[in-house]
VEXDREN-89308 format. One record per residue: residue in one letter; x, z, y of N, C-alpha, C in turn; residue number from 1. Coordinates in steps of 0.2 Angstrom, whole numbers, always signed. Atoms other than C-alpha are relative to their C-alpha. Example, Ala and Ser with C-alpha at 12.3 -4.5 7.8 and 13.67 -1.06 7.14 Angstrom:
BEGIN
<tinu><type>A</type><n_east>+4</n_east><n_up>+0</n_up><n_north>-6</n_north><ca_east>+62</ca_east><ca_up>+39</ca_up><ca_north>-22</ca_north><c_east>+4</c_east><c_up>+0</c_up><c_north>+6</c_north><seq>1</seq></tinu>
<tinu><type>S</type><n_east>-4</n_east><n_up>-1</n_up><n_north>-6</n_north><ca_east>+68</ca_east><ca_up>+36</ca_up><ca_north>-5</ca_north><c_east>-4</c_east><c_up>+3</c_up><c_north>+5</c_north><seq>2</seq></tinu>
END
This chain:
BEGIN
<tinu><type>X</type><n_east>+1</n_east><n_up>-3</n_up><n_north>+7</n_north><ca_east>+22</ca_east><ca_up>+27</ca_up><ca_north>+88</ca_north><c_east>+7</c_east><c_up>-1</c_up><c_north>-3</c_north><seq>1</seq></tinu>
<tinu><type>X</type><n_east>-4</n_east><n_up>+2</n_up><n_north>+3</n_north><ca_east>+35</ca_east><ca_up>+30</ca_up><ca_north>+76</ca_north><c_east>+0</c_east><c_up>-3</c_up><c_north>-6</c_north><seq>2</seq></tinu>
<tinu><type>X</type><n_east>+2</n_east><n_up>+7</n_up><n_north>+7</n_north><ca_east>+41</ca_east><ca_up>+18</ca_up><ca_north>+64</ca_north><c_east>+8</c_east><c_up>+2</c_up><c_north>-4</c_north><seq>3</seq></tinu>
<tinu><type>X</type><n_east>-4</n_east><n_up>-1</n_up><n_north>+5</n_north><ca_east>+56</ca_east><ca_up>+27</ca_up><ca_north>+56</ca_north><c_east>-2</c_east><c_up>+6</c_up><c_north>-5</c_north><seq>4</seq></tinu>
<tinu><type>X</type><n_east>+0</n_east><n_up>-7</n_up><n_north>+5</n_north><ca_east>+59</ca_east><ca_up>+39</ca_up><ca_north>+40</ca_north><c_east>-1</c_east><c_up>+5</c_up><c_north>+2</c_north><seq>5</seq></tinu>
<tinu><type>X</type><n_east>+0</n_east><n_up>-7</n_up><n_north>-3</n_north><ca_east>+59</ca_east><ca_up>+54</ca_up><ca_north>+51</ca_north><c_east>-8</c_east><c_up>+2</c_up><c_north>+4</c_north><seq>6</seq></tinu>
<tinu><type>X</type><n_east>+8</n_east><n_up>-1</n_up><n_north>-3</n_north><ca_east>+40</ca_east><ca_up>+51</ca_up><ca_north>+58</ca_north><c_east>-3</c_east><c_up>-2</c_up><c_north>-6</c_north><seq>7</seq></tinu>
<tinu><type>X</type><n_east>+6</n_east><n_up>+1</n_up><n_north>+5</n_north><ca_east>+35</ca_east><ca_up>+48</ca_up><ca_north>+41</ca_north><c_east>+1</c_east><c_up>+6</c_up><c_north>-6</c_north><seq>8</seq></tinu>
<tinu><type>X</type><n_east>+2</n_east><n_up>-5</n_up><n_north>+3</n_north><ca_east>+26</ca_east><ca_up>+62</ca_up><ca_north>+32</ca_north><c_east>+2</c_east><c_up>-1</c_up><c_north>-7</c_north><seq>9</seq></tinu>
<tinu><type>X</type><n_east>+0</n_east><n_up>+1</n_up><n_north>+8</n_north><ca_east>+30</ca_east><ca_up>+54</ca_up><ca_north>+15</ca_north><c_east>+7</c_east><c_up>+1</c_up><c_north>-1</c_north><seq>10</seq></tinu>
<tinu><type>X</type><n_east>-6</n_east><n_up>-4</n_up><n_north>-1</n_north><ca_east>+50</ca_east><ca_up>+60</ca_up><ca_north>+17</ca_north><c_east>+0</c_east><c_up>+6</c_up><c_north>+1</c_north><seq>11</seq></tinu>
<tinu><type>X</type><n_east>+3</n_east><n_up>-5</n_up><n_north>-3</n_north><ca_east>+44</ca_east><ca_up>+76</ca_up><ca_north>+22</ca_north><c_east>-4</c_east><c_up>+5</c_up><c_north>-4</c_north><seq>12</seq></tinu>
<tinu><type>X</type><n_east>+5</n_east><n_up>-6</n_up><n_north>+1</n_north><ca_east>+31</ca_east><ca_up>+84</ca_up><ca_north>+13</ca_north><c_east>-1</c_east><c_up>-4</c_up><c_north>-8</c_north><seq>13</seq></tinu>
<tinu><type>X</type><n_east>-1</n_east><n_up>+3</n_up><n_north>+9</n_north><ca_east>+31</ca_east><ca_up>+82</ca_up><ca_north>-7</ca_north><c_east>-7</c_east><c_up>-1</c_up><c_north>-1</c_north><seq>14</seq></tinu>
<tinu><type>X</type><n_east>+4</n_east><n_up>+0</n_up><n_north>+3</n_north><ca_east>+12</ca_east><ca_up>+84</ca_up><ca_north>-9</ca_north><c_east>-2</c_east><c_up>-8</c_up><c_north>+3</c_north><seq>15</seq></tinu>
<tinu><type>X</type><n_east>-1</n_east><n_up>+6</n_up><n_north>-4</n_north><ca_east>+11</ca_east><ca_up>+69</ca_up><ca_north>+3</ca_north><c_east>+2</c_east><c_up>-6</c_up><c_north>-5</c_north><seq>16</seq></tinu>
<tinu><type>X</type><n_east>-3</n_east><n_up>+7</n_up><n_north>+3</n_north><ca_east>+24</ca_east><ca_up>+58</ca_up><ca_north>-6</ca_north><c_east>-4</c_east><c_up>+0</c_up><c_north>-8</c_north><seq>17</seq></tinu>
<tinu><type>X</type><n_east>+5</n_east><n_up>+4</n_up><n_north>+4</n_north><ca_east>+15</ca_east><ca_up>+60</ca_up><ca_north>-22</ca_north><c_east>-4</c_east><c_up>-3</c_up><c_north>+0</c_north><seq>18</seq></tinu>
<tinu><type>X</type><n_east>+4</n_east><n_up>+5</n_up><n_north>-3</n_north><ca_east>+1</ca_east><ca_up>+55</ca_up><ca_north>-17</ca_north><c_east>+0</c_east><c_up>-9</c_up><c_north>-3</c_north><seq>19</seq></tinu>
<tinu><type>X</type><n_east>+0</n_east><n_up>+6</n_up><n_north>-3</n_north><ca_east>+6</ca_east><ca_up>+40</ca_up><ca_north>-10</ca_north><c_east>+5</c_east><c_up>-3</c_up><c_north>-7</c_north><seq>20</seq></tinu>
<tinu><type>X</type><n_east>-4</n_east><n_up>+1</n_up><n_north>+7</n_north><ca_east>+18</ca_east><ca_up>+38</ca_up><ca_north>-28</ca_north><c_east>-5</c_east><c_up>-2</c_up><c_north>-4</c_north><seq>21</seq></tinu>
<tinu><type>X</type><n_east>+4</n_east><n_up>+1</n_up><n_north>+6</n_north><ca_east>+4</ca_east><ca_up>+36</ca_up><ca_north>-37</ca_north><c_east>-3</c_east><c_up>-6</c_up><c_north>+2</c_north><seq>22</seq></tinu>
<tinu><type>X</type><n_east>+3</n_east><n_up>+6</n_up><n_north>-3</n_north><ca_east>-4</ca_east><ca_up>+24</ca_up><ca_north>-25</ca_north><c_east>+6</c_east><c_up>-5</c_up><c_north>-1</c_north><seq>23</seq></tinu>
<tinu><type>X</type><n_east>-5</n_east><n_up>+4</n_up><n_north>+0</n_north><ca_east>+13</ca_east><ca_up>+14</ca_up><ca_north>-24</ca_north><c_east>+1</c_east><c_up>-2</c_up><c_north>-10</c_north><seq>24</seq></tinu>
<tinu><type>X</type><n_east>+2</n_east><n_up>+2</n_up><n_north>+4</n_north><ca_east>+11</ca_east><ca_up>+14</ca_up><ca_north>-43</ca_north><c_east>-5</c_east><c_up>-6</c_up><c_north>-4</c_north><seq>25</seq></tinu>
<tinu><type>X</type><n_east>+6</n_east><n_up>+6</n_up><n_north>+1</n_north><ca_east>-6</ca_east><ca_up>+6</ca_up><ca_north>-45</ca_north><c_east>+0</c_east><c_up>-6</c_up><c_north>+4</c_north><seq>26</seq></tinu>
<tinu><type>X</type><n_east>-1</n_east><n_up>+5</n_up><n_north>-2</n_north><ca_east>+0</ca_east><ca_up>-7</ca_up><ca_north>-33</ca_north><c_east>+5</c_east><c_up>-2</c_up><c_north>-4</c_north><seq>27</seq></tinu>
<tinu><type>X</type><n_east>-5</n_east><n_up>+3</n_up><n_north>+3</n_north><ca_east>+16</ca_east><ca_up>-11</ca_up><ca_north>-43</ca_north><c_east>-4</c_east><c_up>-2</c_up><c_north>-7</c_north><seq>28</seq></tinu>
<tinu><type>X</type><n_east>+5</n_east><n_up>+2</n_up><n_north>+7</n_north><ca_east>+2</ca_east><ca_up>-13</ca_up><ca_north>-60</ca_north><c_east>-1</c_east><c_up>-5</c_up><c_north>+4</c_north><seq>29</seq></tinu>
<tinu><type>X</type><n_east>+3</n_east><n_up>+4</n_up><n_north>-3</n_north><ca_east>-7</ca_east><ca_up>-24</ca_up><ca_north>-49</ca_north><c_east>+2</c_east><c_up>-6</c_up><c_north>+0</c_north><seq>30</seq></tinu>
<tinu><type>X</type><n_east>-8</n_east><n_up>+6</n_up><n_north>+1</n_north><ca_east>+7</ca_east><ca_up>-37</ca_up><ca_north>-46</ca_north><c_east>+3</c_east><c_up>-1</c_up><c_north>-3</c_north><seq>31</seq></tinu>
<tinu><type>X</type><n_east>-3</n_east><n_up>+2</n_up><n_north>+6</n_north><ca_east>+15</ca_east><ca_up>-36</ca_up><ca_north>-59</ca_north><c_east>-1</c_east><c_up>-2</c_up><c_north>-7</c_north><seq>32</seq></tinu>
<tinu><type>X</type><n_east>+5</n_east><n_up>+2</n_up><n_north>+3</n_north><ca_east>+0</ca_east><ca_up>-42</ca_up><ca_north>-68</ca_north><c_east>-2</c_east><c_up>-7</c_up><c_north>+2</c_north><seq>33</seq></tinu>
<tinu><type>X</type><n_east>-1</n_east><n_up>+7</n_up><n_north>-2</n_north><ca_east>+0</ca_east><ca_up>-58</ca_up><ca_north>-59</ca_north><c_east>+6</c_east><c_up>-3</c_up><c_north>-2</c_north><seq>34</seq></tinu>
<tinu><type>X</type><n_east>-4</n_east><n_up>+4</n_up><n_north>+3</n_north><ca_east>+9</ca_east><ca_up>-73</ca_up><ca_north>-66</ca_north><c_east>-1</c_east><c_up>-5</c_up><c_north>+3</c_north><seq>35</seq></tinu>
<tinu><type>X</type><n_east>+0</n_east><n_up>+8</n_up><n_north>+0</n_north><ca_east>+11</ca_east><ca_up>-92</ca_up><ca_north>-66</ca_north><c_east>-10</c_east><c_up>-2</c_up><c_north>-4</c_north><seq>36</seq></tinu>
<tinu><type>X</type><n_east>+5</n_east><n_up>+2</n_up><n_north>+4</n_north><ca_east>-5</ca_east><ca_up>-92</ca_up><ca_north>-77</ca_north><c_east>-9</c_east><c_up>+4</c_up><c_north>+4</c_north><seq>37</seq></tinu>
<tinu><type>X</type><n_east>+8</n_east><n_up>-3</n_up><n_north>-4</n_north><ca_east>-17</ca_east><ca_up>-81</ca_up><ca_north>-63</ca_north><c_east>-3</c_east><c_up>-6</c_up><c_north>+3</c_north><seq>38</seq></tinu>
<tinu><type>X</type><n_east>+5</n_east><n_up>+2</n_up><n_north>-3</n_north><ca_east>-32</ca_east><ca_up>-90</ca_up><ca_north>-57</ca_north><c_east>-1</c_east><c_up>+1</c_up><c_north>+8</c_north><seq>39</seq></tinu>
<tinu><type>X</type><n_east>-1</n_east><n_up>-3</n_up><n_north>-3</n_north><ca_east>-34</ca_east><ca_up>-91</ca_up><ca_north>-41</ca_north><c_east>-6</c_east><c_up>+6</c_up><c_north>+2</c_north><seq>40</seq></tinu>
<tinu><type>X</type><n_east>+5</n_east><n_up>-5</n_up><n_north>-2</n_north><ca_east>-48</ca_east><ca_up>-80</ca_up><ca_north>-41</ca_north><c_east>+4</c_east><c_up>+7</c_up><c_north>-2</c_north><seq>41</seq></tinu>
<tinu><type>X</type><n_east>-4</n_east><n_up>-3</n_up><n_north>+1</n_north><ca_east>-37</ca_east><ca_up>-68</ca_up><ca_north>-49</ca_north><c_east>+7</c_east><c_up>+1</c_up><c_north>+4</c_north><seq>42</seq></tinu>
<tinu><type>X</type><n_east>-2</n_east><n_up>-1</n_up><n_north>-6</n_north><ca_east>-26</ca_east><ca_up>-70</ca_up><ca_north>-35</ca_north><c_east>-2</c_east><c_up>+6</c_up><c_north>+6</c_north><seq>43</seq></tinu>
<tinu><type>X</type><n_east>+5</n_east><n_up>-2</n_up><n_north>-6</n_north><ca_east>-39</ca_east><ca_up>-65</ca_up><ca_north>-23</ca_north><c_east>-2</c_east><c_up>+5</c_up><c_north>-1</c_north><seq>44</seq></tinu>
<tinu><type>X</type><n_east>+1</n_east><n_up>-7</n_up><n_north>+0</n_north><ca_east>-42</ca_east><ca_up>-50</ca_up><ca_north>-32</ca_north><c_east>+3</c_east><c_up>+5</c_up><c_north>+2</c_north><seq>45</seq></tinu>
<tinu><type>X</type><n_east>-7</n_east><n_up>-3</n_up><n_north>-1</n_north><ca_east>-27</ca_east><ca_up>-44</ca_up><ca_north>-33</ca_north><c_east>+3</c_east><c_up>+1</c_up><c_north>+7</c_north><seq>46</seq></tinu>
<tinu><type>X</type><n_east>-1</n_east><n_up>+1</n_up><n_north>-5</n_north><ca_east>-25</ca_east><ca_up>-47</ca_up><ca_north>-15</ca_north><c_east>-4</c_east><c_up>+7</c_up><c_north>+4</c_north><seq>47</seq></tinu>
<tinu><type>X</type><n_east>+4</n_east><n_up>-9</n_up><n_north>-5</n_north><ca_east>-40</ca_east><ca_up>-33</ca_up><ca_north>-11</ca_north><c_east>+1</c_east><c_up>+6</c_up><c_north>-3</c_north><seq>48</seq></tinu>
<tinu><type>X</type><n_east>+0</n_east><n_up>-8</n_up><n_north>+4</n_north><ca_east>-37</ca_east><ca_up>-22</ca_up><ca_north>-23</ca_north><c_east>+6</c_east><c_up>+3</c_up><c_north>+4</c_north><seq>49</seq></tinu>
<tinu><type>X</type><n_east>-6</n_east><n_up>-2</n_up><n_north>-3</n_north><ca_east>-18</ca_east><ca_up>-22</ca_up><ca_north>-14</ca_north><c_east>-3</c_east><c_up>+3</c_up><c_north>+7</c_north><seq>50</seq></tinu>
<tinu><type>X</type><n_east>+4</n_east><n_up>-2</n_up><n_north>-7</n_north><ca_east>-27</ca_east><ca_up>-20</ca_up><ca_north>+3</ca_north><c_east>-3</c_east><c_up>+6</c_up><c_north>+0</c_north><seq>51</seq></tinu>
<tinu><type>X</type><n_east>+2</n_east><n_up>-10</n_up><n_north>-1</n_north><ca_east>-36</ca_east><ca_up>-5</ca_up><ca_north>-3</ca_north><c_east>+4</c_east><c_up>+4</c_up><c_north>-2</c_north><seq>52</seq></tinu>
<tinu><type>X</type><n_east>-5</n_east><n_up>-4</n_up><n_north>+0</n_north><ca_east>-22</ca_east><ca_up>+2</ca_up><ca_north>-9</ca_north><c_east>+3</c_east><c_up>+3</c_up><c_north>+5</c_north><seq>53</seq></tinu>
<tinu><type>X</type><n_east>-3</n_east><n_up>+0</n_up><n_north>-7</n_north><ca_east>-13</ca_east><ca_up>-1</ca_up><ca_north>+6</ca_north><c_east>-4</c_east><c_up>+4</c_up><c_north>+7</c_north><seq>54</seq></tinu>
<tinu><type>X</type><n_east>+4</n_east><n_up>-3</n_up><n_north>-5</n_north><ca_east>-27</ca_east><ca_up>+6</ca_up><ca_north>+18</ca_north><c_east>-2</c_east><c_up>+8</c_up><c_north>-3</c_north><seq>55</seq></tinu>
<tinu><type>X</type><n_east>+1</n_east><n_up>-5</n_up><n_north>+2</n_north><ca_east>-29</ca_east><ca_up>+21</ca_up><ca_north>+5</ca_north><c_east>+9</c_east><c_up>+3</c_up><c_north>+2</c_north><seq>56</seq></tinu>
<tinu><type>X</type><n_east>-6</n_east><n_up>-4</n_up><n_north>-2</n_north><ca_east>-10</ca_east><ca_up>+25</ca_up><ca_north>+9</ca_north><c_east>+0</c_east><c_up>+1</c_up><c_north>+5</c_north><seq>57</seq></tinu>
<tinu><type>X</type><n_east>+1</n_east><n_up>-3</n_up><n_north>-7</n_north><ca_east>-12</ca_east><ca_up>+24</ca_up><ca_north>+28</ca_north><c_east>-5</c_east><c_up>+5</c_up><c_north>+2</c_north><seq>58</seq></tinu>
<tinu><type>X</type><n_east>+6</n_east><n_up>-6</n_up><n_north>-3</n_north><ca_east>-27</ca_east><ca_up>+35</ca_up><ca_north>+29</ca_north><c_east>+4</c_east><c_up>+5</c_up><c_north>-4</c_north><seq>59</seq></tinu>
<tinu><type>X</type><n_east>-5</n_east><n_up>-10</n_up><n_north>+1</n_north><ca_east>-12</ca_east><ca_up>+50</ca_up><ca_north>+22</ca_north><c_east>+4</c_east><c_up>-3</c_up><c_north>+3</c_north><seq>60</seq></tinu>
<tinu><type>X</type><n_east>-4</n_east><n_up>+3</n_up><n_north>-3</n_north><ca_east>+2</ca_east><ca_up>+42</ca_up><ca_north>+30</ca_north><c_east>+0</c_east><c_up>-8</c_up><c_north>+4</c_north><seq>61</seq></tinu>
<tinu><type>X</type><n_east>+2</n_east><n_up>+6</n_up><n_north>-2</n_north><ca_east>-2</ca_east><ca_up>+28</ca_up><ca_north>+42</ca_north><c_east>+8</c_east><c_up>-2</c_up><c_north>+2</c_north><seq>62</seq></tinu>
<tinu><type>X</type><n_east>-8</n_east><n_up>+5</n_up><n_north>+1</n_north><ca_east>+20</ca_east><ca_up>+25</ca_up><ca_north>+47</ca_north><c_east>+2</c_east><c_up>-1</c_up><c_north>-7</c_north><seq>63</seq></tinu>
<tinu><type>X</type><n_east>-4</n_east><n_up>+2</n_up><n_north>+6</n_north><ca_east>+25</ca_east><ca_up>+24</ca_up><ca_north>+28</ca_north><c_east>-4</c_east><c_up>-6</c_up><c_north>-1</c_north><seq>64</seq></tinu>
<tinu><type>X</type><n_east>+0</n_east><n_up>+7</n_up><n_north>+4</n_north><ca_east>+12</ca_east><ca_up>+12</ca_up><ca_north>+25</ca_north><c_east>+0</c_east><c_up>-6</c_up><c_north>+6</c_north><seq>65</seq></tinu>
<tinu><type>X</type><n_east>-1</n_east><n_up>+6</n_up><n_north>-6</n_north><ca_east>+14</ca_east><ca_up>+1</ca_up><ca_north>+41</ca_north><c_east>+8</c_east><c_up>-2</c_up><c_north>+1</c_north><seq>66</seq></tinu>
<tinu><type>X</type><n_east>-7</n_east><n_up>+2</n_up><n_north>+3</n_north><ca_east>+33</ca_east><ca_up>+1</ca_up><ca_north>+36</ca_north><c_east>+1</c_east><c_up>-3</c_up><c_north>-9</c_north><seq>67</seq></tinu>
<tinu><type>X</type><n_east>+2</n_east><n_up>+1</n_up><n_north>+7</n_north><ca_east>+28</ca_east><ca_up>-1</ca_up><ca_north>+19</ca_north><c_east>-4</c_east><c_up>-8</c_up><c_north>-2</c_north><seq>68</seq></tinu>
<tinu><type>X</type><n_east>+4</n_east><n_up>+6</n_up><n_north>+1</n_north><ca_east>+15</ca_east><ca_up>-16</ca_up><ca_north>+19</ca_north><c_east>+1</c_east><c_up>-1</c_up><c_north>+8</c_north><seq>69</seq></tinu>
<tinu><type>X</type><n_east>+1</n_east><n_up>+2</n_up><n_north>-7</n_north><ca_east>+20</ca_east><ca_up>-25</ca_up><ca_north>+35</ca_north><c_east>-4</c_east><c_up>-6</c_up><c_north>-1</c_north><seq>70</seq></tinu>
<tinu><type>X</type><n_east>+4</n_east><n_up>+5</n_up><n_north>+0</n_north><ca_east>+10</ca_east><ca_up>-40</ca_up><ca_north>+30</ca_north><c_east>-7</c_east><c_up>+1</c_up><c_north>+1</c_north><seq>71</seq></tinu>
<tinu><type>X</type><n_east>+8</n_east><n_up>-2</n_up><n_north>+1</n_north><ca_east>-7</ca_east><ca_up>-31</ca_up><ca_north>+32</ca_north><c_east>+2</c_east><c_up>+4</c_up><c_north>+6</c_north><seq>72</seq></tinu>
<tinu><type>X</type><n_east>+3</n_east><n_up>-3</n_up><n_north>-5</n_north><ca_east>-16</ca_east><ca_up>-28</ca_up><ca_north>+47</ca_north><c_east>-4</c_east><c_up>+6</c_up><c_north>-1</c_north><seq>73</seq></tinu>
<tinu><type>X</type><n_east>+6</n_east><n_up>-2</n_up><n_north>+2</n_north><ca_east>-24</ca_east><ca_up>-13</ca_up><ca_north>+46</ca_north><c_east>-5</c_east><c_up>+4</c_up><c_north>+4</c_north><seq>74</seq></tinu>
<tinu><type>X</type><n_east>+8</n_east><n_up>+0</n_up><n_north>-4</n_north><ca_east>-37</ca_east><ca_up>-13</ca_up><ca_north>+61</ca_north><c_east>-4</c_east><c_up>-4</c_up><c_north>-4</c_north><seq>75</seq></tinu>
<tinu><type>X</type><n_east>+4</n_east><n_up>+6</n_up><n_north>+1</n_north><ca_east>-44</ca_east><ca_up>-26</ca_up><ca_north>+50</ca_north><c_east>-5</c_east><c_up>+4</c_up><c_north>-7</c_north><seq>76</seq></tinu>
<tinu><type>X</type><n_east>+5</n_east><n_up>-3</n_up><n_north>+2</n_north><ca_east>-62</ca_east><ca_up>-19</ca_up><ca_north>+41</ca_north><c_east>+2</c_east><c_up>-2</c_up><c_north>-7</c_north><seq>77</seq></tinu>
<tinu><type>X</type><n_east>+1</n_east><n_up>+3</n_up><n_north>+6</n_north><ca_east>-60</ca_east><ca_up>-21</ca_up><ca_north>+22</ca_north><c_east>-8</c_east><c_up>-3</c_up><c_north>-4</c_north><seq>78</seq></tinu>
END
């Protein structure tokens, strides 16, 4: 697999990188909605709502977001 800018369709094809701009959007609300003062349950939301973001960007571009979110496995079932 490729794992540079040149194998990833989000470099590439504009209707693509929207997309994935919008999702990259709603993950940066998400986090930067957490504070010193989140719960951890708010925590742990925030955690899966990022997960689905992130598994919503691979399923259009699975190298942008596996360069994108290295800290998430995404063989793993949500």
């Amino acid at each position: 697999m490729q794992t540079t800018k040149e194998g990833s369709k989000y470099y590439t094809n504009s209707k693509i990188k929207a997309k994935i701009d919008k999702l990259l959007h709603k993950n940066s609300i998400v986090q930067s909605n957490l504070g010193r003062e989140s719960t951890q349950e708010d925590k742990d939301l925030a955690d899966i709502k990022i997960k689905e973001i992130a598994h919503d960007i691979h399923s259009i571009c699975p190298t942008f977001a596996k360069e994108t979110f290295i800290e998430i496995e995404f063989n793993e079932v949500l």
